[in-house]
PABA-716334 format. One line per 10 residues: number of its first residue (from 1); their letters; for each residue x, y, z of N, C-alpha, C, CB. Coordinates in steps of 0.05 Angstrom, whole numbers, plus 32768, in hexadecimal, padded with zeros to 4 digits. Glycine has a CB too. Example, Ala and Ser with C-alpha at 12.3 -4.5 7.8 and 13.67 -1.06 7.14 Angstrom:
2
1) as) 8108:7F8E:809C:80F6:7FA6:809C:8108:7FBE:809C:80E2:7FA7:80B5 | 8101:7FD3:808E:8111:7FEB:808F:8102:8001:809D:811A:7FF4:8072
REM end
This chain:
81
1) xxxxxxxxxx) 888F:8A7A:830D:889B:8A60:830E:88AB:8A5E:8328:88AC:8A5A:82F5 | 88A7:8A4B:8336:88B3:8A44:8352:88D4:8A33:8346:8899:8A2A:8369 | 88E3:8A44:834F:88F7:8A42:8353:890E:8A2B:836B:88F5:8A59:8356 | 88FE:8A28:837D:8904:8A18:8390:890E:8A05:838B:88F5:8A13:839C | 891C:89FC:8399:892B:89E0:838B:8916:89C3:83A4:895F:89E1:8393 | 890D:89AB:83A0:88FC:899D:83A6:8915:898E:83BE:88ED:898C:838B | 88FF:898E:83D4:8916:897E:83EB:8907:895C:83DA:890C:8986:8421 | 891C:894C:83E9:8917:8930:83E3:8910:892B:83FB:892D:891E:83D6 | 88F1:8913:83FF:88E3:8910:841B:88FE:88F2:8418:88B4:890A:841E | 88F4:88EC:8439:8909:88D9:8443:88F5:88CC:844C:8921:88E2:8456
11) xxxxxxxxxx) 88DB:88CC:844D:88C1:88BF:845B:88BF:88A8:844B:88A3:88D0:845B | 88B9:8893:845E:88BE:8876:8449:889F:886C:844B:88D9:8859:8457 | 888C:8861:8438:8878:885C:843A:886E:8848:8440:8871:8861:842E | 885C:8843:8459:8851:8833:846C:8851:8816:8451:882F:8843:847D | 885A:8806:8463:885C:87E9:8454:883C:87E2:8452:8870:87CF:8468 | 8835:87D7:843F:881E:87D4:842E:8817:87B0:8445:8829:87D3:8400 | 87F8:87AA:844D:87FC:8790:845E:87F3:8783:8447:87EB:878A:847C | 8801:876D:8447:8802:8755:8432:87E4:8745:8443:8828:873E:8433 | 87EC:873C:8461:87DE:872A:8464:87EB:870B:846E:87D1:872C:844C | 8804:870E:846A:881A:86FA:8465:8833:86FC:8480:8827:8702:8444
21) xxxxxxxxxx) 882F:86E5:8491:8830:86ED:84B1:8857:86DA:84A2:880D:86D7:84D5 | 886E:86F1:84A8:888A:86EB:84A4:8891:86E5:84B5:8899:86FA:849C | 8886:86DD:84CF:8896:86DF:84EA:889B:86C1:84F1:8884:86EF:8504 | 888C:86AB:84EC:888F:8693:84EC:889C:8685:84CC:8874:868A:84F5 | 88A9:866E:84D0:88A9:8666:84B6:8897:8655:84AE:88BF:865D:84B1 | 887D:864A:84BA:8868:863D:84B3:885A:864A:849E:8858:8638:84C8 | 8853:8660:84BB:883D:8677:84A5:884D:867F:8489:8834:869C:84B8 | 8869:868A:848A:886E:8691:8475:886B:8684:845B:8880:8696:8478 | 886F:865F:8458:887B:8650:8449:885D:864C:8439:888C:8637:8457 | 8841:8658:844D:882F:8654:843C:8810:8669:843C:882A:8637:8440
31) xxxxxxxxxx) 8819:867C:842E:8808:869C:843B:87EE:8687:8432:880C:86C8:8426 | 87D6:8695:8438:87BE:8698:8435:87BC:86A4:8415:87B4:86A9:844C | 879B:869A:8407:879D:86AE:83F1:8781:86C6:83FA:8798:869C:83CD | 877D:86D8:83EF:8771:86EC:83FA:8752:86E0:8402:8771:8705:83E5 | 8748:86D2:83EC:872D:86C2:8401:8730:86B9:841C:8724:86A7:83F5 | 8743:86A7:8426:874A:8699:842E:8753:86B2:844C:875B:8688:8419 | 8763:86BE:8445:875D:86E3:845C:8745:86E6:845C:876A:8706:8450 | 8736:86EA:8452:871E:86F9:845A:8716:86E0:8465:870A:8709:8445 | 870A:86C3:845C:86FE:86B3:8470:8701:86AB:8488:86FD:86A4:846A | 871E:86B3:8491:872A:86AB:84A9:871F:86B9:84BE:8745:86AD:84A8
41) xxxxxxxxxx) 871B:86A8:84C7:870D:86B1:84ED:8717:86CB:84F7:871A:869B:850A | 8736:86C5:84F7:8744:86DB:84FA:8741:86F4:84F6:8752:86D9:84F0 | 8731:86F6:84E2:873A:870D:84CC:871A:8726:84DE:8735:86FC:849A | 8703:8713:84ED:86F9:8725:84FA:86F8:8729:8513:86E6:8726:84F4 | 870C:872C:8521:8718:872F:8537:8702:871B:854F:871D:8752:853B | 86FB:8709:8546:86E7:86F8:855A:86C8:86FD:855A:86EF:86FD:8577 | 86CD:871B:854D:86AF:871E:854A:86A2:8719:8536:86A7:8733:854F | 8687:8702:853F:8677:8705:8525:866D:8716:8511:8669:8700:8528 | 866F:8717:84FB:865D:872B:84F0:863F:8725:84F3:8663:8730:84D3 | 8634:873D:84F3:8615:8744:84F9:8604:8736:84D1:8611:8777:8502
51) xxxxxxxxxx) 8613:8738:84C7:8608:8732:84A7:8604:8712:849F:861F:873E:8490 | 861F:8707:84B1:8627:86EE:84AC:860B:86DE:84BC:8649:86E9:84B9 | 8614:86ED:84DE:85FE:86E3:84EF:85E3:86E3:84E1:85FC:86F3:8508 | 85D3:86FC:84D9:85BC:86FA:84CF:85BF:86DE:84B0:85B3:871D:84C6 | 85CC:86DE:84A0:85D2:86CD:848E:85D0:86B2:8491:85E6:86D1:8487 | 85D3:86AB:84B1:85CE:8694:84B9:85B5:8693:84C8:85E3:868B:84C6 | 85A6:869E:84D6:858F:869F:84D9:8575:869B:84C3:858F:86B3:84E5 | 8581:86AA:84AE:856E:86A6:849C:8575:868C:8486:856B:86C3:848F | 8588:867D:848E:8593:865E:8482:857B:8651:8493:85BB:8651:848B | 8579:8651:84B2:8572:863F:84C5:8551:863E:84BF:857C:8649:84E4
61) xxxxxxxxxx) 854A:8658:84BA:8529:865B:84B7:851D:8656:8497:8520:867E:84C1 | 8538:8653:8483:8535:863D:8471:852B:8655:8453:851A:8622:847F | 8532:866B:8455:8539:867D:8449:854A:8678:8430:8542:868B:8459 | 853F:867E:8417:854D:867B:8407:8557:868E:83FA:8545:866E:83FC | 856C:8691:83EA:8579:86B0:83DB:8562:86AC:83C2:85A4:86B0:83CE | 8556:86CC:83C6:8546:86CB:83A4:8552:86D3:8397:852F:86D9:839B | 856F:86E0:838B:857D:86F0:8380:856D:86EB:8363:859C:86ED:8385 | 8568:86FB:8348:8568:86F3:8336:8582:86F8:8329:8555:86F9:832C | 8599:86F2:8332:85B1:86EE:8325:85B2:86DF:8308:85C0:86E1:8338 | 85B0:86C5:830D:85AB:86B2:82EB:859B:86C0:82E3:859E:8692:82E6
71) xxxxxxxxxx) 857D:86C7:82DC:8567:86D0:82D4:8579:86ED:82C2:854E:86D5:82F0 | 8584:86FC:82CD:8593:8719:82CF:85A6:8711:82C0:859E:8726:82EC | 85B8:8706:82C1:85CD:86F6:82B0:85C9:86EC:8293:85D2:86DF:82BE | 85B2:86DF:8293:85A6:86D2:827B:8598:86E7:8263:858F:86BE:8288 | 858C:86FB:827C:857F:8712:8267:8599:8725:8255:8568:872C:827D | 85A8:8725:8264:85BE:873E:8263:85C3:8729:824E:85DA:874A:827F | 85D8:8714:8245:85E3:8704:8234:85D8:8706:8220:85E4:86EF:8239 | 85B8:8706:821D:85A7:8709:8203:85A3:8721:81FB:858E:86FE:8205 | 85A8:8738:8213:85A6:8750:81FF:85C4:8757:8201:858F:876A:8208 | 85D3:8753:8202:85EE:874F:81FA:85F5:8747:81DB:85F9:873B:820C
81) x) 85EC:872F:81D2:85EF:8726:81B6:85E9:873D:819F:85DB:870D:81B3
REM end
């Protein structure tokens, strides 16, 4: 059995980023909600994303999402019951 007596750390832990700019009182009086961060221009430093870009190429050439999401949804619910 360790005997030692435990030092107490004095290290304070790196402030957690909210997202929530304190330095003005504009920004403060009305943060963003977390969608709303991620949609912001801002938030990819100017650069497009490569996913988004292709996402819109394949809008323009008239591409539709096949997901069977509903279809997948509908089955699960019925064997759910």
């Amino acid at each position: 059995m360790n005997t030692t007596p435990r030092r107490k750390t004095t290290a304070k832990p790196a402030p957690a980023e909210t997202g929530v700019d304190l330095t003005s009182a504009a920004a403060s009086t009305s943060p963003k909600m977390p969608h709303e961060r991620d949609e912001d221009a801002g938030m990819t430093g100017g650069v497009p994303s490569a996913r988004v870009q292709q996402g819109q190429r394949d809008l323009k050439r008239g591409l539709q999402d096949t997901s069977r999401a509903p279809e997948a949804d509908t089955a699960y619910r019925k064997l759910k019951k």
